[in-house]
C-alpha positions as a printed Julia matrix, in Angstrom:
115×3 Matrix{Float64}:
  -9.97   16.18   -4.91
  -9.16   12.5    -4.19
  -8.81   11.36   -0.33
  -7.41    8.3     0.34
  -7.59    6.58    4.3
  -5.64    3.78    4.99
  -6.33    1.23    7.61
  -4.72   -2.27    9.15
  -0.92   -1.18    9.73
   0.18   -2.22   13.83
   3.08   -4.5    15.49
   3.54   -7.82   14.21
   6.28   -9.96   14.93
   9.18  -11.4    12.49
   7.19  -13.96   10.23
   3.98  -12.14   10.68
   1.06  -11.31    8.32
  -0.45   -7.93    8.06
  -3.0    -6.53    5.81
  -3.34   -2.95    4.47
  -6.62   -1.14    2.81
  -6.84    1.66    1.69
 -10.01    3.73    0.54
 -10.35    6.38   -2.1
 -12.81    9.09   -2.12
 -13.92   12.28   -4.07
 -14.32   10.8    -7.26
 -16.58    8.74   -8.79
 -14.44    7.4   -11.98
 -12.21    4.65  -11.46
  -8.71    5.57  -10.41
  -6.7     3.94  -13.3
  -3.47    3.72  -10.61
  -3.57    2.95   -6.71
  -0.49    1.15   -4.9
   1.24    1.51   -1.68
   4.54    2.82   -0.87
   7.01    2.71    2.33
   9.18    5.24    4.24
  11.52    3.74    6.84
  13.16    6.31    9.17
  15.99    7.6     7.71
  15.5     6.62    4.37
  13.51    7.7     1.14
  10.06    6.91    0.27
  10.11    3.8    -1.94
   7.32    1.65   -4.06
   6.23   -1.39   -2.29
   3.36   -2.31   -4.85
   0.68   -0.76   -7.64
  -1.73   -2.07   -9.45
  -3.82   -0.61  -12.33
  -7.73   -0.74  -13.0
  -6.96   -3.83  -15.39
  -4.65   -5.52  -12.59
  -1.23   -5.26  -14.23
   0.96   -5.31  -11.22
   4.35   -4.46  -10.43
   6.61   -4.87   -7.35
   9.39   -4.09   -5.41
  11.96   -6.67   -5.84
  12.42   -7.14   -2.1
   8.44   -8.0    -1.88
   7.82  -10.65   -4.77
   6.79  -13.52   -3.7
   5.61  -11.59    0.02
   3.64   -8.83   -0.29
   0.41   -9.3    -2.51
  -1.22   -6.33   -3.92
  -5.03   -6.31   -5.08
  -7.9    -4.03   -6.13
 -11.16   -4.74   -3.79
 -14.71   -5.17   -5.36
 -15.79   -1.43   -4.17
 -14.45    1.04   -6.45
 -11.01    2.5    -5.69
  -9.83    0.44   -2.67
  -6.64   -1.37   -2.97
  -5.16   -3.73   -0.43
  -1.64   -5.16    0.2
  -1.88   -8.44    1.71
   1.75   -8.47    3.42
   3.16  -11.78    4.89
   6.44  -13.4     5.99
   7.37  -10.13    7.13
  10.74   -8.94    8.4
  12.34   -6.83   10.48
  13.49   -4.4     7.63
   9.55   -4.56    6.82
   9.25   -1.91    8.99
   8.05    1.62    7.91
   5.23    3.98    7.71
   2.93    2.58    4.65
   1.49    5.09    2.35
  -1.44    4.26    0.1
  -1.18    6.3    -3.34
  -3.29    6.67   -6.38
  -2.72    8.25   -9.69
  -5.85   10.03  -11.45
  -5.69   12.34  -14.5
  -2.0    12.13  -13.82
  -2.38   13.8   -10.42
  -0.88   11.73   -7.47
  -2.8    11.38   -3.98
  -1.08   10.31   -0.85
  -2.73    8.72    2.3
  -1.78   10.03    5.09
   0.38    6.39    6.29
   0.06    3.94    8.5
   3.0     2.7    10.53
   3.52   -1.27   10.6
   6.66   -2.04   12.74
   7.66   -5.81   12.9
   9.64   -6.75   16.01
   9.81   -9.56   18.39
């Protein structure tokens, strides 16, 4: 059973940086997909960002060229580096990975960007 623990969500204000991590446990293969995905209130959960073990990347539209997603040197943590942020930014964050073809959620972190 994979855990995964996210960390570095908060307030930020309009123009902002933030940066997400997220740790996976309970396995010692590599998880072949980890990413991040948003839920703002009212709306459905959506992809931000995922990256595989070999770094192919995709993104949301809406975050190219903002949001930067990356695997860290310790096995199975991924990190979204997230700057220029916006007001529409805001949501609870959800780190996800993909192993065996099972999906794992974190349990979110809430980043709200307001003046």
């Amino acid at each position: 059973q994979v855990q995964l623990v996210e960390s570095g969500g908060g307030l930020v204000q309009p123009g902002g940086s933030l940066r997400l991590s997220c740790a996976a446990s309970g396995t010692i293969l590599t998880i072949n997909v980890m990413g991040w995905y948003r839920q703002a209130p009212g709306k459905q959960r959506e992809l931000v960002a995922r990256i595989t073990s070999g770094g192919t990347t995709n993104y949301a539209d809406s975050d190219k060229g903002r949001f930067t997603i990356s695997r860290g040197n310790a096995k199975n943590t991924v990190y979204l580096q997230m700057d220029s942020l916006k007001p529409e930014d805001t949501a609870v964050y959800y780190c996800h990975a993909e192993h065996f073809g099972i999906p794992y959620w974190g349990q979110g972190t809430l980043v709200t960007v307001s003046s």
